[in-house]
Each structure stands twice: as C-alpha cells, then as structure tokens.
N, C-alpha and C positions, 0 to 999 in steps of 0.2 A: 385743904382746910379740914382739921378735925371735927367733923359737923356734931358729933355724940358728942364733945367734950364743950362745944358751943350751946348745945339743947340742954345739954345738964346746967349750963351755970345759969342760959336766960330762964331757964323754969325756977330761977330764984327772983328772977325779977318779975315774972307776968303771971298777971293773975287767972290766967285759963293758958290749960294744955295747947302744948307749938304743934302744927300739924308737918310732917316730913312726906318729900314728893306729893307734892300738892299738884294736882294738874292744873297749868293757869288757863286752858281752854275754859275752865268752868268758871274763870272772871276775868274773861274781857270781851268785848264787845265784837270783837272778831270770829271767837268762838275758836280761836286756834292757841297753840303753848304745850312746849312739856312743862315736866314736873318742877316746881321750886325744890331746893334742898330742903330749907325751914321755910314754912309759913304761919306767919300770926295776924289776926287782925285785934289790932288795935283801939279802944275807945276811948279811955281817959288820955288826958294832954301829958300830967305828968308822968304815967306810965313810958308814952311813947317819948317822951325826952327821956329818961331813962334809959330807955333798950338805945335809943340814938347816940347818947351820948358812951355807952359803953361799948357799943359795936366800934365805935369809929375810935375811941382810945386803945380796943385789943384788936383792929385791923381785920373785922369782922365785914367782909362785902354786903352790903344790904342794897336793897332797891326797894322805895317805898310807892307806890302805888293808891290809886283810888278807886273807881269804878273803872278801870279798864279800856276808858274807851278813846286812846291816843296812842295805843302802843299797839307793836305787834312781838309776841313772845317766838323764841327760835323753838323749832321743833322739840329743840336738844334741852330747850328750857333754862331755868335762870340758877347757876352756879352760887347762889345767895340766899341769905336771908329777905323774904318776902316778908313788908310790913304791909299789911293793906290798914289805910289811915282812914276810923270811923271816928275820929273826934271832930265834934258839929256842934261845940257850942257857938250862938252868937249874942253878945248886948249889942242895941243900938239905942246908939245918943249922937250926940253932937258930932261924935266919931264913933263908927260900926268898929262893934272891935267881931273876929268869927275865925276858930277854929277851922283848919283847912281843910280836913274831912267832909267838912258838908258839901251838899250839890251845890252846884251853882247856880244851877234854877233854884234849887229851894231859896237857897241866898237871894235871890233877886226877892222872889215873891214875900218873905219876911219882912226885907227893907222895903217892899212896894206900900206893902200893909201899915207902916209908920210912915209914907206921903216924902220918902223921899226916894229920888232917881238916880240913876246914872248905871244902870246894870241893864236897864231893858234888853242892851244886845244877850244878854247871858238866857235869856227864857228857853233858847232854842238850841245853849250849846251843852251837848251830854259832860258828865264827869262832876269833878270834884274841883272847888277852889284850890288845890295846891297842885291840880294838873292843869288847871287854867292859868296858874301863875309861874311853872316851868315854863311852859310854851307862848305867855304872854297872851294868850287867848281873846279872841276880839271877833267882829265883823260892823259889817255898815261903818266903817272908818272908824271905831269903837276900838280899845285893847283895857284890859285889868289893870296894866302897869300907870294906867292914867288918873284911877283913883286910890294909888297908893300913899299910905301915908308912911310908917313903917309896917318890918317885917321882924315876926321873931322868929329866930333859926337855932337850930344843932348842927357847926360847921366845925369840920375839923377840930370836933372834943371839948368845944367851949358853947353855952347856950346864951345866946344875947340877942338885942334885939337891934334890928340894922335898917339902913334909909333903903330907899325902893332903889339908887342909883349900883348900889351894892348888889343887886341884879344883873347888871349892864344889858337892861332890854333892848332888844329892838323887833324887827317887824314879825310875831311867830317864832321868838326865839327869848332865849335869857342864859347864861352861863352855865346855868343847871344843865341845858341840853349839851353843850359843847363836851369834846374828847379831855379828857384829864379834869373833868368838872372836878371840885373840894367834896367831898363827902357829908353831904348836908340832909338836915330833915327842915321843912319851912312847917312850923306849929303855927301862926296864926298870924292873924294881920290886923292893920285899923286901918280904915277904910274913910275916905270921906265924899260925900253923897249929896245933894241937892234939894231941898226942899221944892215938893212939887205937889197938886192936885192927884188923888188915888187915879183920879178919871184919866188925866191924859197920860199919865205913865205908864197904866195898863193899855189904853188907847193903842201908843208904840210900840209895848210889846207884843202886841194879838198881829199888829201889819206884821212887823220882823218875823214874829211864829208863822204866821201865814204864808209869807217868803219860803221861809224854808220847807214847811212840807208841800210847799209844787217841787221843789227843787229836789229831795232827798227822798232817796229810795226805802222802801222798807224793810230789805234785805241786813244780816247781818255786816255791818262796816266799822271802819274805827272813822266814822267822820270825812274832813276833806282830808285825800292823803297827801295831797302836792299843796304845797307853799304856790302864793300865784306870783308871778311876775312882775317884779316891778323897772318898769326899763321905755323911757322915749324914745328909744330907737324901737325895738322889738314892737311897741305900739303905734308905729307909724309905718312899721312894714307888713303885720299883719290884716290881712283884708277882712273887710265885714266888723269889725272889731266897731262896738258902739260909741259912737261920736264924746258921748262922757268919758268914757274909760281911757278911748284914746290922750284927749285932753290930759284926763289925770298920771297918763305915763303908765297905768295897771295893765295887764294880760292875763284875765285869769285861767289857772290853768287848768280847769275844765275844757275852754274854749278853744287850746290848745290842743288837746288830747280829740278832743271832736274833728279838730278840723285835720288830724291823721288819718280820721277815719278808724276808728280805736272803740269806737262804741257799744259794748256786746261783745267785743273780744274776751274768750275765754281760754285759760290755761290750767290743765285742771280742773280744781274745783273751785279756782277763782277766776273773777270776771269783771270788767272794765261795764258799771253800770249802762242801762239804757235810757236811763232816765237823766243821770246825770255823771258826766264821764271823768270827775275826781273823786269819782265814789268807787273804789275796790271792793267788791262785794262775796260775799263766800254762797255759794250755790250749793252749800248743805255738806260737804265732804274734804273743803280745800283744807292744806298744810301751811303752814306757816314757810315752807319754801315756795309753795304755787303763787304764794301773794308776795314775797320776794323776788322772783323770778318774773312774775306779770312786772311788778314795779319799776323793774331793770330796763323790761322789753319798752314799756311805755317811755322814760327815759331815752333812751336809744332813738326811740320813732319821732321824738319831738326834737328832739337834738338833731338828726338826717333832715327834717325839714324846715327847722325856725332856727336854728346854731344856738342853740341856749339849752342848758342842761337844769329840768326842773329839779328843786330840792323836797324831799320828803317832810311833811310835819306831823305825818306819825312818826314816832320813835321805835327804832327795830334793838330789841330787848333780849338779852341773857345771848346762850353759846351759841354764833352763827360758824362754825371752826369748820366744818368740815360740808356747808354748803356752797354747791360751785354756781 
C-alpha cells in the first residue's frame, strides 16, 4: 500500500492532520502495539463516513477502534489506517438514537438521567459503544444486541442503515469479529430502553459496579480475555463449580484457568492475574507476544485438563506474521 499517496488524498477529506506510525501502546488499555501506518481520530459522524466510505471504495485497509480496551495490537503493529472513533453524540426519546464513539458508561449514565434502563450492565464495562457492539458486549445474562433497534453502517462502500439481525450476534461475538468480515464502520445506533425510577436503576448499577471491582484487578488488562464456556457437559464434569452455574450449563473461564492452577503465572512481562485468573495483566514491561504466548499456554493448560479449548474475546490486531 502506498501510504503517502493514501495521506495526501485523506488530508482532502479530514479536518486535522493524519498522524503516521502512531504507537498504539499509547491507546489501549493493555499498554502494548506498534506503530499504525496512518492514524486519525475522528469526531464528526459525517467526516468519519466519509473517510469510511472512501477507504473501502479504493481498498484502503482500515481498523476503527475506540478506547482500546478489547484488543491486543501485534508488536509489529497494524499495517492500516487507524480511525479512532470520537463521535458521541446521543438524543434520547422514545428511541435513544447515539453515535458510537461514546463510552458506554457515559451512554448508560445519560440514559439513566432521563429514568430509563436497560444498560445498567454497561456502568462497569470499559470502551466505547461500537466496541460493545462488535463483540456483543454484556454480563449478568445482559448483551447490547438486546436493545437494539437498528444500526447505521459503512459496509462495503454503501452507507445505510440496517436491523440488529444484520449483525448475526450471538454470545461475545457478531460478524464484525469473524475472518473475512465486510469492511465496515458502525456510526450509530437507536436504541430502545425501559422507563424506570432514577433510584432503582442506579440502585442496579452501583450492585453490578460493586461486583466488579472485588472481581478486577487494577493492573493494566483488556478486560475478561476468554469467552466463558457454555457447555452441560463441561458443567457437570467440572467439580466445585456453583450449583447455579452448573444448572445454567455456564463454566466461566476464570474458574477454569484457577482450577490449573495458572493463578500468578507469569511470562515475561505478563501475567495470569491474582486476583482474578481471566484477567491478563501487563507487570509494567510486557509485549504484545508475552500476552500472546501466556494466552496460548493458558489455552493449552485448560484444554490437558477439561478437553475444551477456551476462545479469546479480546481481539488480537494488526501483523502477528512473524510471531511463533
């Protein structure tokens, strides 16, 4: 890819200077990444359908991005146009309409403010609504894909707006994550939401927030990295495993990883929290191969002892070519 002849034509379209080899250690939540080729961040909606729609008609690779905090960038960095997407507007009415830039805690606490619910699980999970809505983003049996009403996109060179099944979500996942995804930018959503009392919807979210910080560590992480398990078998062979969970056929894979004995395992400068053992954590110095390599090993340790091979829900980003 001719990257100069790419920076010369979008500095026709964006209104501030594209930054080249951007280090992405210095936006994501991992604190690991090389360089981007281009990087721009983004504010206005119709700028960034512009840049989307143009990238994807001259076969321009882009990766659009938010706060960072569900990915892990390869050493080697990302061979693309980096959009990081700050566009956050939101109205709310009868339907939330909000630009997908924003957080998704801010997004909750907006809508909370106007007395309607249905986001409370969001208060405690990092990032942005269009990285909640790649990965279908949820907890407490909660997912985004649930209060979707449509979505508008930049797919494959056309901008329109599309139904949430056009996703094809399911548990931690959406089409957007999968190998040969379309080339897309998600700009905004409408949303539909629950009239409720300010009190008890904050109520829910303070328990759920409170949930999570016993549970997460304060170290630099991308979040939960394993997808947990969903399997009646696997739940009825695993011991200790809590009488609900079992029932529901879940095995999260924390619990899994624990019960390796994997807890505090370090390689490099990453390390298989102590606190809570689906948390990969960086100990001040780790590479974006140390946290791919732990990820493996854990892998590997769960698989020798439970026959199930845990799936990632971080997303591992840009040149991994030449790591073994």
């Amino acid at each position: 890819m001719n990257w100069v002849a790419v920076l010369d034509a979008l500095a026709k379209i964006c209104s501030e200077p594209i930054r080249r080899s951007e280090q992405m250690r210095r936006h994501t939540t991992l604190r690991v990444g090389g360089p981007a080729a281009l990087f721009y961040k983004v504010r206005d909606l119709e700028e960034f359908a512009q840049i989307a729609l143009w990238c994807q008609r001259n076969g321009v690779p882009t990766f659009i991005m938010g706060h960072g905090s569900n990915i892990l960038v390869s050493d080697r960095g990302i061979p693309a146009l980096v959009l990081y997407n700050a566009c956050e507007r939101v109205e709310i009415g009868e339907e939330t309409y909000a630009q997908t830039g924003i957080s998704f805690r801010e997004l909750f606490l907006k809508t909370a403010q106007r007395y309607l619910s249905g986001l409370e699980f969001a208060v405690g999970i990092p990032g942005t609504l269009g990285g909640a809505l790649v990965s279908n983003a949820g907890a407490y049996r909660h997912n985004i894909a649930d209060r979707l009403v449509a979505l508008e996109v930049v797919s494959e060179g056309e901008r329109r707006w599309v139904p949430p099944d056009w996703m094809e979500f399911s548990y931690r996942d959406s089409k957007l994550r999968r190998p040969n995804a379309p080339p897309t930018a998600l700009l905004s959503v409408r949303l539909r939401l629950t009239p409720d009392s300010r009190l008890a919807i904050l109520s829910r979210a303070h328990q759920l927030q409170r949930q999570r910080i016993e549970k997460q560590p304060p170290e630099s992480s991308a979040g939960s990295f394993f997808k947990n398990v969903y399997s009646n078998d696997l739940a009825e062979r695993v011991p200790n495993l809590p009488a609900a969970l079992r029932e529901a056929g879940v095995v999260p894979a924390g619990f899994l990883i624990e019960a390796c004995r994997l807890k505090g395992y370090t390689l490099g400068g990453a390390a298989v929290s102590r606190k809570h053992a689906n948390f990969l954590i960086n100990r001040g110095w780790a590479t974006a191969t140390d946290f791919r390599r732990l990820a493996d090993l854990v892998k590997a340790r769960v698989y020798e002892q439970f026959g199930v091979w845990l799936e990632e829900e971080v997303l591992a980003v840009g040149d991994w070519s030449e790591t073994s």
